[in-house]
matplotlib code that plots the C-alpha trace (Angstrom):
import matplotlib.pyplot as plt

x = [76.6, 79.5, 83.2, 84.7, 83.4, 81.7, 82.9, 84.3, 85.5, 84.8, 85.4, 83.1, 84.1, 86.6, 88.8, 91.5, 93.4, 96.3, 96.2, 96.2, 97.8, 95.1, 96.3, 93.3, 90.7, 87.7, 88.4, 86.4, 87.8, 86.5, 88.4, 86.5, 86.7, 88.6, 91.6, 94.8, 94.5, 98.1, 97.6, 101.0, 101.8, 104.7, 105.6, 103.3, 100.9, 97.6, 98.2, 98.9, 95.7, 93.3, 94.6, 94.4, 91.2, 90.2, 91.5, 89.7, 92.6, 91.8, 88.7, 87.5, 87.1, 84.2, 82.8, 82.1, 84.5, 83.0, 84.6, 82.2, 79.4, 80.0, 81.9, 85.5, 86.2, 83.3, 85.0, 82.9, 84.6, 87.9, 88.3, 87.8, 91.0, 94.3, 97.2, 100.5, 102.3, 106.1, 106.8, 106.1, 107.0, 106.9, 108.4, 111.4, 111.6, 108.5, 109.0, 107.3, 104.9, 104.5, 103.4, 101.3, 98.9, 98.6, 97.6, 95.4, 93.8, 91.9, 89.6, 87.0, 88.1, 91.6, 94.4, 95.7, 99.4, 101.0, 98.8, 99.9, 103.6, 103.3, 101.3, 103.9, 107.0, 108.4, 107.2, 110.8, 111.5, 108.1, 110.8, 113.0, 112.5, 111.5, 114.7, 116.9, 115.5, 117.0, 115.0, 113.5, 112.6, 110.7, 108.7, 107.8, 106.1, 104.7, 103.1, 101.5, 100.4, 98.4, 97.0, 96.9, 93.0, 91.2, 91.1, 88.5, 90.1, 94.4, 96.4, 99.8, 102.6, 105.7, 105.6, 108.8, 111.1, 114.5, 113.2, 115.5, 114.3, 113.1, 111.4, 109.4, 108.6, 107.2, 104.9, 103.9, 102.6, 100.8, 99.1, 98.0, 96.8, 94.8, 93.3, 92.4, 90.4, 88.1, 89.6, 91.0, 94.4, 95.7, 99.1, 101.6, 104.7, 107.6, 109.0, 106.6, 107.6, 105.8, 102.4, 102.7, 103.4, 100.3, 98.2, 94.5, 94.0, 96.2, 95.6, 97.7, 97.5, 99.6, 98.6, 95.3, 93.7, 93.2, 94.9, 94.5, 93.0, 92.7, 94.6, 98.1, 97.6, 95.6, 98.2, 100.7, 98.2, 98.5, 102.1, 103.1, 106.9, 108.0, 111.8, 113.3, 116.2, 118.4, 122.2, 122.8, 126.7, 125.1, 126.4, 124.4, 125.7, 124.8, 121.2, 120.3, 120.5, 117.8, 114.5, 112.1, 115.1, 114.3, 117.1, 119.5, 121.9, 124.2, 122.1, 125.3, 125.7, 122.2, 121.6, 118.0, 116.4, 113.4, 111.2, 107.5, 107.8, 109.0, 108.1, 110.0, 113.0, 112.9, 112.7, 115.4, 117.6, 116.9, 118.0, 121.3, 122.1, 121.6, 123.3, 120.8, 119.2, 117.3, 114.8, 112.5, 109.9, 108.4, 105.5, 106.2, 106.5, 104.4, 107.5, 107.7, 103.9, 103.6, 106.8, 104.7, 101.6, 103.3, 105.0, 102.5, 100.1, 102.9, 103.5, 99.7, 99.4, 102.5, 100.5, 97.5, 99.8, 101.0]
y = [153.1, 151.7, 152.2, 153.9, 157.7, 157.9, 160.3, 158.4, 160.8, 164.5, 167.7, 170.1, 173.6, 172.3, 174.4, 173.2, 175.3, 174.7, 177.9, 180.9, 178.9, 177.8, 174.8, 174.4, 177.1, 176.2, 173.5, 171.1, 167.8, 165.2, 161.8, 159.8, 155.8, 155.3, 158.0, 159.2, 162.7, 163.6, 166.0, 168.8, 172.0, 173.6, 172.4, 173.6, 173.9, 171.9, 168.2, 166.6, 168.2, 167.4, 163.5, 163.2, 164.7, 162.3, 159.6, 160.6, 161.0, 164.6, 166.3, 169.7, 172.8, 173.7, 172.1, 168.6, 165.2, 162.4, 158.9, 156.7, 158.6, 158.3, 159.7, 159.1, 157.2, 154.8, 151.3, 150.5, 153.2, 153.1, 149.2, 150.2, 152.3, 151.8, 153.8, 153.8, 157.1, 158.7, 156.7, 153.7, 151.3, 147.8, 145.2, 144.3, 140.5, 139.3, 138.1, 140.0, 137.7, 137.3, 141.1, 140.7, 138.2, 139.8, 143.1, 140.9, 139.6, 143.0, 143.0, 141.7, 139.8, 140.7, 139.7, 136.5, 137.1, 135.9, 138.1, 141.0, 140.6, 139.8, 143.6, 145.6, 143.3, 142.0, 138.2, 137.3, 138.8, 137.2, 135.0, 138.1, 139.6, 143.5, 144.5, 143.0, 144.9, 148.0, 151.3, 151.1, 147.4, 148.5, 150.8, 147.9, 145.9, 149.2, 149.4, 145.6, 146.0, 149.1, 147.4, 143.6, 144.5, 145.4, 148.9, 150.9, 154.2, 153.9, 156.8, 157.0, 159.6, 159.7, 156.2, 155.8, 157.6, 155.3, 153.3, 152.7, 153.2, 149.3, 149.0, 153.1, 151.6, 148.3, 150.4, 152.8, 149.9, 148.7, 151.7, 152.2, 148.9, 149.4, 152.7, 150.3, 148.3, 151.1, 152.0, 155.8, 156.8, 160.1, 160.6, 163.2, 163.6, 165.8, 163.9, 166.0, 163.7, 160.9, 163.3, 164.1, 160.2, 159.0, 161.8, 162.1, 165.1, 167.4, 169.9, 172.4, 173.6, 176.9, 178.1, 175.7, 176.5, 174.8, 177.3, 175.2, 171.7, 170.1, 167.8, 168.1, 169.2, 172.2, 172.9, 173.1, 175.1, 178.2, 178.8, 181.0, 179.5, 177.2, 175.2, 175.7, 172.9, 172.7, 172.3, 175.4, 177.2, 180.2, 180.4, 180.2, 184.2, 185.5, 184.0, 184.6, 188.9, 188.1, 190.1, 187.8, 184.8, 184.2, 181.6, 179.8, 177.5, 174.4, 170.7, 168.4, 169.8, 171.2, 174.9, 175.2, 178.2, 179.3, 181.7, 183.0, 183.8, 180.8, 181.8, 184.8, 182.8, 180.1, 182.7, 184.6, 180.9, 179.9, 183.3, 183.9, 179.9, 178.3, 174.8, 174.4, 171.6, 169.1, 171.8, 171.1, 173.2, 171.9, 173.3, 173.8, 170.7, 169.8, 171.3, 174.3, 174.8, 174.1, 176.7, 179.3, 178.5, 178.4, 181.5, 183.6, 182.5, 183.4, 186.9, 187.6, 186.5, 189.2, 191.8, 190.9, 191.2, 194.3]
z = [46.3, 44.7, 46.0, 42.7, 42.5, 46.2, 48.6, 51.0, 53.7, 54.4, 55.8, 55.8, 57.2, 59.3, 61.9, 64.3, 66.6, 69.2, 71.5, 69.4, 66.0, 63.9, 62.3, 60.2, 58.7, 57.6, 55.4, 52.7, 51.0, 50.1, 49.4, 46.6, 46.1, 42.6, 42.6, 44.6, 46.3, 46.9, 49.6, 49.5, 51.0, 53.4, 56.8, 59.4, 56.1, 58.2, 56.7, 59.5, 61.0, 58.3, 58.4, 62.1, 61.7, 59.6, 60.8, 64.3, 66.5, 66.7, 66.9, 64.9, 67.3, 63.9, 61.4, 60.4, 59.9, 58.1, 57.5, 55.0, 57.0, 60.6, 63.0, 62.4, 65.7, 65.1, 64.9, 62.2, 60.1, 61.3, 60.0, 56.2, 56.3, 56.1, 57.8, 57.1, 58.9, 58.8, 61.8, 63.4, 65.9, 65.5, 67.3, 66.4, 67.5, 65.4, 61.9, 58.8, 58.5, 62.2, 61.9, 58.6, 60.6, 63.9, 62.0, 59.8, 62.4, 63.5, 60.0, 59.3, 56.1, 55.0, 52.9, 53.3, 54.1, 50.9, 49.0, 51.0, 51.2, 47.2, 47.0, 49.1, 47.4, 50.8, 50.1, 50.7, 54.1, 55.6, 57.9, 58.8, 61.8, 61.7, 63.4, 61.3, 58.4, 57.0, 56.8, 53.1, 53.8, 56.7, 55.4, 52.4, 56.0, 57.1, 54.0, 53.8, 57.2, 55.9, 53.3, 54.3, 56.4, 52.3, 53.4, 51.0, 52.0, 52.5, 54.0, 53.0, 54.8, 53.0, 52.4, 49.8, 52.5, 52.8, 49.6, 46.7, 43.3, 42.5, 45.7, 45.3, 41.7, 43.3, 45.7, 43.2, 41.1, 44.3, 44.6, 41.3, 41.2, 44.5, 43.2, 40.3, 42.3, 43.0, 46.9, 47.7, 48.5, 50.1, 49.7, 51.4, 49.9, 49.9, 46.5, 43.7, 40.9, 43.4, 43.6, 39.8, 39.0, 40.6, 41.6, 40.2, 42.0, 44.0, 46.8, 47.8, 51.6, 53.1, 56.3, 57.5, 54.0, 50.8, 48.5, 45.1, 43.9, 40.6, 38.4, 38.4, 34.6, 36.1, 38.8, 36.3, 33.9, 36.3, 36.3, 32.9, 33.3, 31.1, 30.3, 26.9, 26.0, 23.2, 22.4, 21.1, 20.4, 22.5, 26.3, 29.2, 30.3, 27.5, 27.3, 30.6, 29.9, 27.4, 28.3, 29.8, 30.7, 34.4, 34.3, 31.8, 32.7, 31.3, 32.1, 30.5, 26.8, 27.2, 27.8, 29.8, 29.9, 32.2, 31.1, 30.8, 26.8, 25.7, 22.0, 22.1, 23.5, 20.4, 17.9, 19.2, 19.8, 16.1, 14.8, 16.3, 16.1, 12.7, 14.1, 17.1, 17.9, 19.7, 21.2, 23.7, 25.2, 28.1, 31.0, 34.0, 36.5, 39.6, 41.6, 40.0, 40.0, 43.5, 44.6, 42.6, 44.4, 47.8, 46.6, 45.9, 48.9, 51.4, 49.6, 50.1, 54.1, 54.3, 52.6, 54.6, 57.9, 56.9]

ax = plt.figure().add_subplot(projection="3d")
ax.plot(x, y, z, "-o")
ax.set_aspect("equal")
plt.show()
């Protein structure tokens, strides 16, 4: 079975509970060779669950956890992944590529260390030592150690936190180019505009369930709002007592108008503002499809409560 398309971890089923909170209800994912599965939702929402689940540092109360077919704390699983979680600790008086090699040195045939510190961008702090480093630089090691052993299946947990913008466009070209390669990658994220950057699928979890997966264009399918942009003489007060204006404010010279009949909007622009221009109508974003989701899922468990 090749790599690219194969279901290389599951859950089947799964449930997880700590006393009387249930963290995780009956749950199925898979995580396929080949794409990114950025996995969102709400603190408390059951990520952290499903991943330690996965991983096999927890085990399911129901159901069944799969990792490229065996059980999840088999060593033989565990070395085709790749870990790289919100926190770690390293120590701080061995060099970068001190650490790159000693991690290295647990697979069967890894990354030489060049190769890895060229993939995660830190080829010129291999002499540093990791305490000298500052955060984002940090988490650029964390993130060749996670990758340096070939890992078929790479978890990632906020992995751009305390990066600046060259260094999250370094690793986002990393990752692409690993997915490219035919390995998986789960990604959580609280920066949407990451999950919607790289994402080949997304799934939404509130409350230990999966409440929506699909492409991020099928996330952002389900929400009706959409943005309407234009420079325009009209003011923002005045637009926003328009039927159907949810929002409308000022974006630099650029009045921006949320709404769920965007047609009705334009016609209504055009008519009253023969001088408008540069109009832009726009779906609604990742973010704005995942707030809805979130939304809506917590409005139902407080009916269902009620």
């Amino acid at each position: 079975m090749r790599t690219a398309d194969a279901v290389l971890a599951r859950l089947h089923h799964a449930s997880k509970s700590y006393g009387k909170i249930k963290a995780l209800d009956g749950v199925d994912l898979a995580l396929r060779g080949g794409e990114l599965l950025a996995l969102l939702g709400p603190n408390g929402a059951g990520k952290t669950t499903a991943i330690g689940l996965l991983l096999g540092l927890l085990r399911a109360d129901a159901g069944t956890v799969e990792l490229f077919g065996r059980d999840p704390q088999d060593i033989a699983a565990r070395r085709n992944i790749g870990v790289m979680l919100q926190d770690a600790q390293l120590p701080a008086t061995l060099r970068v590529g001190e650490l790159i090699r000693l991690t290295a040195s647990y697979y069967p045939s890894p990354r030489t260390v060049q190769e890895s510190a060229d993939l995660a961008g830190v080829a010129d702090l291999l002499k540093r030592p990791y305490g000298k480093l500052s955060g984002g630089q940090q988490r650029r090691v964390q993130f060749a150690l996670a990758l340096c052993g070939r890992p078929k299946l790479l978890f990632l947990d906020e992995p751009t936190v305390g990066m600046d913008i060259q260094a999250r466009q370094t690793l986002w070209a990393a990752i692409r180019h690993l997915v490219a390669e035919g390995n998986g990658v789960v990604l959580t994220t609280h920066y949407l505009e990451e999950a919607e950057a790289l994402a080949d699928r997304v799934c939404v979890m509130a409350r230990g369930r999966i409440i929506s997966e699909g492409s991020v264009d099928a996330l952002r399918a389900r929400v009706s709002m959409k943005r309407v942009r234009c420079n325009t003489t009209l003011s923002p007060t005045d637009v926003a007592d328009w039927p159907g204006v949810v929002e409308a404010t000022l974006e630099g010279d650029r009045l921006c108008i949320a709404t769920e009949h965007a047609e009705a909007v334009v016609r209504r622009l055009l008519a009253l503002d023969d001088t408008l221009s540069a109009l832009e109508v726009r779906a609604a974003g990742l973010a704005e499809a995942f707030t809805e989701l979130t939304r809506d899922d917590a409005v139902a468990s407080l009916r269902e409560a009620a």
